[in-house]
C-alpha positions as CSV (number, residue, x, y, z in Angstrom):
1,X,-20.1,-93.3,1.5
2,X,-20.9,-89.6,-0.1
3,X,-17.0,-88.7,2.2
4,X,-15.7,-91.4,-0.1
5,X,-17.1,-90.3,-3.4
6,X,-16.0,-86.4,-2.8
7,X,-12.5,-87.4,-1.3
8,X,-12.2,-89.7,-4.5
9,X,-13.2,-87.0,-6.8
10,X,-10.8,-84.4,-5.2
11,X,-8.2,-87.1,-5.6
12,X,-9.2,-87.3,-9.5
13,X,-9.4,-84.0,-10.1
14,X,-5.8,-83.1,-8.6
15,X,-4.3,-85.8,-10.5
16,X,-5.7,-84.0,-13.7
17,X,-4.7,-81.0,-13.0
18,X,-1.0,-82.5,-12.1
19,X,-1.1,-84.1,-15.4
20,X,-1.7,-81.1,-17.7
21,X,0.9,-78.8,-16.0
22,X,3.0,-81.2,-16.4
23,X,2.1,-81.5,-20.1
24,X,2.9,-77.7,-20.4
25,X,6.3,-77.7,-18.6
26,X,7.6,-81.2,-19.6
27,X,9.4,-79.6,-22.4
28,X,10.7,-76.4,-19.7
29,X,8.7,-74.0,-22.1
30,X,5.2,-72.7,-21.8
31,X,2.6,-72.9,-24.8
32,X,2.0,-69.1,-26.1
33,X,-1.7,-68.5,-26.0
34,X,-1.8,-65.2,-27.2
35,X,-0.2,-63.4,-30.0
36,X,2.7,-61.7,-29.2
37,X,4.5,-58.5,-30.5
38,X,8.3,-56.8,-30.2
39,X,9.2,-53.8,-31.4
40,X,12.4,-54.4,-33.4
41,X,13.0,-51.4,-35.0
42,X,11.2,-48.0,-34.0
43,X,10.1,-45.3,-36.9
44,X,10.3,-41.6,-35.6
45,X,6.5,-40.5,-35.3
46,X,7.7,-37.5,-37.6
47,X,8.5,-39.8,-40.6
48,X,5.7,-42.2,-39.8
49,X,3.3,-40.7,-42.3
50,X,0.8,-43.8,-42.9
51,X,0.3,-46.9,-40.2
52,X,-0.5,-49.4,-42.0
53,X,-4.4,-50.6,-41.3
54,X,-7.3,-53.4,-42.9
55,X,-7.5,-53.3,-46.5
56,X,-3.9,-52.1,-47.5
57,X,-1.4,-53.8,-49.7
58,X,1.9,-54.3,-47.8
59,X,5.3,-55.4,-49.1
60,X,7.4,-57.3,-46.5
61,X,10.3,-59.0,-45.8
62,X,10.1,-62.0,-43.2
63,X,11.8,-64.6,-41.9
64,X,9.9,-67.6,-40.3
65,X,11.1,-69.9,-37.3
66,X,9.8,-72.9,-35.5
67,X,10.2,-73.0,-31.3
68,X,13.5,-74.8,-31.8
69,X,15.0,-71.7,-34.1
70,X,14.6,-73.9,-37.6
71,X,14.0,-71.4,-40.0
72,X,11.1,-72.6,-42.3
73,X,10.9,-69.7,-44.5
74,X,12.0,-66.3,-45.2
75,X,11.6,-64.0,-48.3
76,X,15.0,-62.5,-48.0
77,X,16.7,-65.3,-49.7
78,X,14.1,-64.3,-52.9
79,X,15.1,-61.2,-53.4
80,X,11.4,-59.4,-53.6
81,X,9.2,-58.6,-50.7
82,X,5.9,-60.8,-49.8
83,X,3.1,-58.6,-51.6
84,X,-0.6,-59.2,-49.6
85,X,-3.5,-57.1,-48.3
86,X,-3.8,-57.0,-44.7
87,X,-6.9,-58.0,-43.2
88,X,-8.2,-60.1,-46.2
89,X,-7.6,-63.2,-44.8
90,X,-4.8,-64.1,-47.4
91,X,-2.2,-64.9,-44.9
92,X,-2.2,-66.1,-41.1
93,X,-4.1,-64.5,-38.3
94,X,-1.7,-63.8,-36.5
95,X,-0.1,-61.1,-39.4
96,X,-3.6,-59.7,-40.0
97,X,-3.3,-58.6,-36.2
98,X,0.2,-58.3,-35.6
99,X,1.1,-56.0,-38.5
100,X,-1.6,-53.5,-37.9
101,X,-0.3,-50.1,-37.5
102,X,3.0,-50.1,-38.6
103,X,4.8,-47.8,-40.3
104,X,7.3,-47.7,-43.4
105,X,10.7,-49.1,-42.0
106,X,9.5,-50.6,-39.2
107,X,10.8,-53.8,-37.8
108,X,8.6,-55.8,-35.3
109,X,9.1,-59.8,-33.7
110,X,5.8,-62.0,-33.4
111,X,5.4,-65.1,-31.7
112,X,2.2,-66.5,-33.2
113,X,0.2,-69.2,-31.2
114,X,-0.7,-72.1,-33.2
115,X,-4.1,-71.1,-32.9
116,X,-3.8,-67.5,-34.8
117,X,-1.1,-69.6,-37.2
118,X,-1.8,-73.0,-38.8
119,X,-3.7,-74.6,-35.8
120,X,-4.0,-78.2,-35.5
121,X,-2.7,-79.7,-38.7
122,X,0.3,-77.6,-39.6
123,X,1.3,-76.8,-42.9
124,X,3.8,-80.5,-43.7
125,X,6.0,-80.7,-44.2
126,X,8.0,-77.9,-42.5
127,X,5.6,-76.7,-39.9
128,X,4.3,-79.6,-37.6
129,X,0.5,-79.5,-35.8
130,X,0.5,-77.2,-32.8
131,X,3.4,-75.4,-33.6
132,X,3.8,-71.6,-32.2
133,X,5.7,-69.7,-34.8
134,X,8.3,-66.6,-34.6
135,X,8.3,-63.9,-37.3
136,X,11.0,-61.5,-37.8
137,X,9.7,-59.2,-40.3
138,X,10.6,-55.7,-41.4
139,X,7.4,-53.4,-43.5
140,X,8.8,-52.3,-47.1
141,X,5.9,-50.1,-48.6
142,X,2.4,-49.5,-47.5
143,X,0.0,-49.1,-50.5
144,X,-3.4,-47.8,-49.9
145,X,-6.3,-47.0,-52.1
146,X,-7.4,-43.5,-52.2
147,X,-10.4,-43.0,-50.2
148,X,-13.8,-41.9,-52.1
């Protein structure tokens, strides 16, 4: 009987772990679960003055872009760089840690899991539940308060 019950078990438990790779690589992609970060475009070390760190204004240009490649926004089009201070919580995670120590001019690639983006329910209607998100985005100007 107790053969039985652990041979039945082992059976279960295989089945479930069948099930949820196959989840994973139904679609022939993996999930991202952890923030990723490409160096686009490189700053000599000589001309990087500042790197930009936690409490800093920044002024970027991005472009945003669902798995697929279907661009969801982008602050090109507008004319102006996206204005925010880093580390404040005002935008995603994911930028709060992948724009850390940057410098003027540089270009970097994230690929935000949902988790470090908008998690669960998305932000509808352009970005679905789930959804791991791809940021080109290129930092302007670094503004930084004098320290006391």
């Amino acid at each position: 009987m107790y053969i039985k019950w652990v041979s039945t078990a082992a059976a279960v438990l295989l089945a479930l772990v069948i099930i949820s790779a196959a989840d994973d690589t139904a679609t022939g992609k993996k999930k991202v679960k952890k923030l990723q970060i490409g160096i686009k475009k490189r700053v000599d070390p000589e001309d990087c003055k500042v790197k930009s760190r936690k409490g800093d204004t920044l002024h970027m240009h991005y472009t945003g872009k669902l798995e697929d490649g279907t661009e969801f926004d982008s602050s090109i089009p507008r004319g102006a760089p996206f204005v925010f201070t880093l580390g404040a919580g005002q935008v995603i995670k994911g930028w709060d840690q992948g724009l850390l120590g940057m410098c003027e001019g540089e270009k970097r690639k994230l690929v935000i899991p949902s988790d470090l983006g908008y998690g669960e329910r998305g932000a509808p209607p352009k970005i679905p539940g789930e959804a791991t998100l791809t940021f080109e985005v290129e930092l302007i100007t670094i503004e930084r308060k004098d320290e006391l």
